[in-house]
C-alpha positions, 0 to 999 in steps of 0.5 A: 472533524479530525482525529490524529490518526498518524504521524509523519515522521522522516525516515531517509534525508535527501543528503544520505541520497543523493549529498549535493548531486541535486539531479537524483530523483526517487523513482520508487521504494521497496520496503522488507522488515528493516530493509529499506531499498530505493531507485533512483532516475540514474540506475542506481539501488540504495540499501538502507536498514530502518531503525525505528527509536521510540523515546521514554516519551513515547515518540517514535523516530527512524535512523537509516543506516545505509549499506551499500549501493548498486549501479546497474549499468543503464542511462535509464531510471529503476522503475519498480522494485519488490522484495522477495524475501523467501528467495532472499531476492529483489526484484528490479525493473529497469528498462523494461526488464526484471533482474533477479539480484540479491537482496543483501549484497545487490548482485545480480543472479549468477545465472542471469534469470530475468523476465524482458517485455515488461512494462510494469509488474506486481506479485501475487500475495495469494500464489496459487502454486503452494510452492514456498521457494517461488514467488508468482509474478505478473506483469504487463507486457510491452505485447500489445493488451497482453498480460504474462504470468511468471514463477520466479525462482531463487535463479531461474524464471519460467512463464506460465500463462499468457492471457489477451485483455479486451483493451490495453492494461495499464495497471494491474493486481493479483489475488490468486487466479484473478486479475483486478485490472485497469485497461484504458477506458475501464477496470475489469476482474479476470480470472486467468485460469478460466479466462472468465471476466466481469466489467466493473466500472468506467474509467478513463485513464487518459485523463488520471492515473489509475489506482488497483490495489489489493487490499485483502484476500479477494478484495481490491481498492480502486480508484473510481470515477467522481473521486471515489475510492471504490472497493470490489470483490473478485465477484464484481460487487463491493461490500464496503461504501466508496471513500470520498477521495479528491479528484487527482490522487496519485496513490493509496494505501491500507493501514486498518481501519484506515485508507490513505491516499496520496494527491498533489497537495495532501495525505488524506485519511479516510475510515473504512468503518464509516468512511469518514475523512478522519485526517488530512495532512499538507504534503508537497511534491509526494509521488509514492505512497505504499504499505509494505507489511502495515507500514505506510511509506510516503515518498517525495523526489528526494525523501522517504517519510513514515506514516506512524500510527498512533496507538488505536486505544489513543485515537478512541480516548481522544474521540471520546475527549473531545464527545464523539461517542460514536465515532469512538465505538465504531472505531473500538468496534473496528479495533477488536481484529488488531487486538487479543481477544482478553485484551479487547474485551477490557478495553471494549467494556472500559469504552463503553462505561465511559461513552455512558457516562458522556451520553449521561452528562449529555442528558442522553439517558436512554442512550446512557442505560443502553451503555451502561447494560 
């Protein structure tokens, strides 16, 4: 059974992109507070600012405004782009080379800092360095089965650790010292700083994309064999059930308490509560799906689209409407991180009183006195 738990809402009209030039292609997004960033297929970056409207009806909308763009010289897509805000610094892929550029105006680094040999990279949320003016950079090196790990400075890069993997990787995430990482025939967790591993599942990456994901501290979302969306531990173990994803899913994203994942065909929303397929919304010709600071982005060759979500007290009052008593506290229950604690209690004791009241009607009267106590 659904529940509407997001909105899809567009956010950037092919036209503000790309006007009649139909060649352009979205490669991939980057997203900072109001700072949307886009790459295209013919080496250029786009900055748009997102203003997000709600209406006295309460409906949500986005404006883009588009500042300026960038042309970075090469015949070759952008491939990957990641805002460091506390440098005030985007970092670019292209060609297998990350270019340090300023995050407002665009232009490069003036001393000409930048990281060659990558194939692809992710940042480290949980940097090991404590250094505020620095981000830690890992990426997958074109040296075969070899990973690096970079700090990155407002103008300057240094390499810190080199690190040899069993197979070739080819997808990567970083939680402090460990590695989540996808490598041809399975994923494994390394710690680079004491080169320790742990096998985690089969995986071929021949036949499917693979998905690592950080989702918090110590924990990653994977994506599985049999269509599952697996969670594990930088110890190797998973302490959430896996959710039932379809078997082609090109990305995925968190937005507590919800997974969402991205096939060919539709967004798909699971709970991580009671890993139930809670939503599931047609969407053609999707590419890109990332949360960037809670907000899910969802991308098309030739549109950016925002997943909004609607308010949690709302899904649990269209829960409990339609008598899904337990779906609705296990979802109250899930609520209680993304609310003030006065505030839950409230709204926790209001649920219950009207969750007793279904089961009481329903005949359900021990389950109704256990309710209302």
């Amino acid at each position: 059974m659904s529940v509407k738990a997001f909105k899809l809402v567009s956010a950037v009209e092919r036209e503000m992109l790309m006007g009649d030039k139909n060649y352009i292609n979205i490669e991939c997004i980057e997203c900072c507070g109001k700072n949307l960033y886009i790459g295209t297929n013919d080496c250029f970056i786009y900055h748009f600012l997102l203003d997000e409207k709600v209406s006295t009806a309460g409906k949500i909308t986005f404006a883009a405004t588009k500042q300026l763009h960038k042309y970075l010289g090469l015949k070759k897509p952008v491939s990957e782009l990641k805002a460091a805000s506390a440098l005030t610094r985007l970092l670019v892929l292209c060609d297998n080379t990350i270019t340090l550029v300023n995050m407002m105006n665009l232009e490069p680094v003036p001393t000409g800092a930048r990281i060659k040999g990558a194939v692809t990279f992710t940042l480290n949320e949980n940097p090991v360095s404590g250094d505020p003016f620095c981000v830690e950079v890992c990426i997958i090196s074109v040296k075969r089965r070899t990973i690096q790990m970079f700090m990155v400075f407002e103008d300057r890069v240094q390499i810190v650790k080199e690190v040899f993997t069993p197979e070739q990787p080819c997808a990567v995430a970083v939680d402090g010292y460990y590695l989540c990482l996808a490598l041809t025939t399975q994923y494994i967790i390394l710690n680079y700083n004491t080169g320790v591993s742990q096998d985690l599942f089969p995986y071929c990456s021949d036949e499917k994309r693979p998905i690592v994901k950080r989702i918090g501290r110590q924990e990653f979302l994977l994506a599985g064999p049999g269509g599952l969306g697996m969670f594990a531990t930088v110890d190797g173990i998973s302490q959430r059930a896996p959710v039932h994803w379809s078997e082609n899913v090109i990305g995925a994203a968190l937005c507590f308490p919800y997974v969402v994942a991205l096939d060919d065909e539709f967004i798909t929303v699971h709970s991580m509560l009671d890993q139930q397929q809670k939503q599931t919304m047609p969407f053609k010709e999707g590419h890109i799906l990332q949360d960037f600071e809670g907000k899910v982005i969802v991308a098309t060759n030739k549109g950016v689209y925002i997943l909004v979500p609607l308010p949690l007290e709302k899904q649990i009052q269209d829960l409990l409407a339609s008598h899904r008593v337990e779906e609705a506290l296990v979802l109250a229950k899930g609520a209680r991180r993304n609310i003030p604690k006065e505030k839950f209690q409230v709204m926790y004791k209001r649920i219950l009183q009207q969750a007793g009241f279904i089961q009481f009607a329903q005949l359900q009267f021990l389950e109704a006195k256990e309710l209302f106590r």
